[in-house]
N, C-alpha and C positions, 0 to 999 in steps of 0.2 A: 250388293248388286253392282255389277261392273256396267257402267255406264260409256257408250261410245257416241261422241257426236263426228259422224262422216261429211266427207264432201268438205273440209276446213280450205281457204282457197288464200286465206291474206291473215295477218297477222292482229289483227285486232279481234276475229271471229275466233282465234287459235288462246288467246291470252282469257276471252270473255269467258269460254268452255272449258278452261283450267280452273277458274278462279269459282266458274261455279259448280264444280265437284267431279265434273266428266272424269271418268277412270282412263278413256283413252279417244284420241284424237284420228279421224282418219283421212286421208292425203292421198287422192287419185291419178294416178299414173295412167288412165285408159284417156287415149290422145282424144277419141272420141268424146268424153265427155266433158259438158259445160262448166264442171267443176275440176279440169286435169289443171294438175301443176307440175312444172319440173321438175328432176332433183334438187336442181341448184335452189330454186324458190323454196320448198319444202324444207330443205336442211337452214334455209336462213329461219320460218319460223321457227324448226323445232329447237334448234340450239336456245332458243328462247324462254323455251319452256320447262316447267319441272322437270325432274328425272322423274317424279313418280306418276305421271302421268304417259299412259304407253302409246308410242306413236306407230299407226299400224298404216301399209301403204296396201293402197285398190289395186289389183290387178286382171287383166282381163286377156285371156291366153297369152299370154307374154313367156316369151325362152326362159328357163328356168334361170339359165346363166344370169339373161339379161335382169331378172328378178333380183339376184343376189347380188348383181353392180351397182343394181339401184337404191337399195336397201342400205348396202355400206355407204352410197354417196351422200345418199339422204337422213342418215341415221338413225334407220327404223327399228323399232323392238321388236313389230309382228308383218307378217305379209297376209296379206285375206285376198284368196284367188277366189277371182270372179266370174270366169269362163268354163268349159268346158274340159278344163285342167284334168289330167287323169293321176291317180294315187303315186302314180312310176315316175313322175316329174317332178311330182314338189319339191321346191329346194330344198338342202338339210340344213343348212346353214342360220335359219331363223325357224323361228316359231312361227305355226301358219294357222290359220281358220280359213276355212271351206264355206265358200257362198255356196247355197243350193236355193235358187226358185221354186216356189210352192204352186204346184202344175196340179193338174185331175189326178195325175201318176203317181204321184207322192208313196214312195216305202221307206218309213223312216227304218228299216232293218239295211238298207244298203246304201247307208249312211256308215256302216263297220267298216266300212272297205277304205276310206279315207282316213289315211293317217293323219291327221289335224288334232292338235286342241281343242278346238271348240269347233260349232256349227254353227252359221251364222244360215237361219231361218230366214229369208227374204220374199213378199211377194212376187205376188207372177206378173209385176209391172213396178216401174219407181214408183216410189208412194202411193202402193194400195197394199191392202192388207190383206192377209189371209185367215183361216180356219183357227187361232191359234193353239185349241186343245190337242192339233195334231202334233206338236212339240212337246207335249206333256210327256210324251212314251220312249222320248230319245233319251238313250242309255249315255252319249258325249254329254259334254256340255254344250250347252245351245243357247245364243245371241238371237233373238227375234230385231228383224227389220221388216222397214215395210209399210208406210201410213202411220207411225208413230208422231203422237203428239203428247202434251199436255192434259188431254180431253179422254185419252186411252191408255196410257200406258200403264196405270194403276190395273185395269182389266186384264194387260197382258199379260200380266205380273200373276194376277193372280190366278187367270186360269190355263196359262202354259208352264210356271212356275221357273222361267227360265234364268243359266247364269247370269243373262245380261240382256241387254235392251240399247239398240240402234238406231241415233233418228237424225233423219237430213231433210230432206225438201218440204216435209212438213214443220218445219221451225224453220225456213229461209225469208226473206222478201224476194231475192229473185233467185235464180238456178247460181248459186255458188257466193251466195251474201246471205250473213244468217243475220236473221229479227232477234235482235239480243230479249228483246223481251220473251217472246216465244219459246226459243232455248232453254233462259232462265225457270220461265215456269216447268218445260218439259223437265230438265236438272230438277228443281223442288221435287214435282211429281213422281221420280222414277227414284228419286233417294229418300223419300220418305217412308 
């Protein structure tokens, strides 16, 4: 199970999520949000960190260009577009996963049309969750995010059955400080 804890903001929530088994780290680029960090900030945690642990940066319509500046500066493994991105834009230059919000409209069949890796299944709001049997039928690979905790994630596990599992505001104490405890238990929960 590829485990991702996003929203990583300072170095001691970046070290606590390595050590307890996170398969990959994610590092927000969208200026808007309470969890954005720079390049420069983001490439000082990750030089810190494993190589085996993949560092993936948020992105939310941002220039393709600008994506791939950012990426080398920062020294990301994966990019995960967050906006409104269309297939003709993503950069070629790294590996990407595709956020899709899970709306009333949901057609996991045109989800084909995005060249991505994976699919990172997201609610239709930060930290709330959706329907997750509707991920079951997706032909990619597919990340669920979304209201993930310690208390769910064994459920989503099992009845979406998906590559990986996403969790940020619900394991923080505030918007961009994660509850090592929290975490912790979420990490035991989602790799066991």
């Amino acid at each position: 199970m590829m485990v991702k804890i996003c929203g990583i903001t300072n170095v001691e929530d970046a070290m606590a999520a390595a050590e307890g088994g996170a398969s990959a780290l994610g590092f927000n680029f969208w200026q808007r949000s309470p969890r954005y960090v720079t390049p420069a900030s983001a490439a000082r945690m990750i030089e810190r960190l494993p190589a085996a642990v993949w560092k993936v940066g948020v992105f939310v319509d941002e220039d393709p260009a600008a994506v791939t500046r950012i990426a080398q500066e920062a020294g990301l493994d994966i990019v995960q577009l967050h906006g409104e991105e269309k297939a003709a834009n993503f950069p070629q230059s790294k590996r990407v996963w595709k956020a899709i919000r899970i709306r009333g409209d949901f057609d996991a069949a045109s989800l084909d049309r995005y060249p991505a890796e994976a699919i990172l299944l997201d609610g239709p709001a930060n930290g709330v969750t959706f329907d997750w049997k509707l991920a079951a039928g997706v032909a990619k690979k597919v990340i669920i995010a979304g209201g993930l905790d310690a208390e769910n994630v064994r459920t989503v596990i099992e009845q979406a059955k998906p590559w990986g599992v996403d969790a940020c505001s619900r394991i923080e104490s505030a918007p961009g400080r994660k509850d090592h405890g929290k975490m912790a238990q979420f990490l035991k929960a989602a790799l066991t």
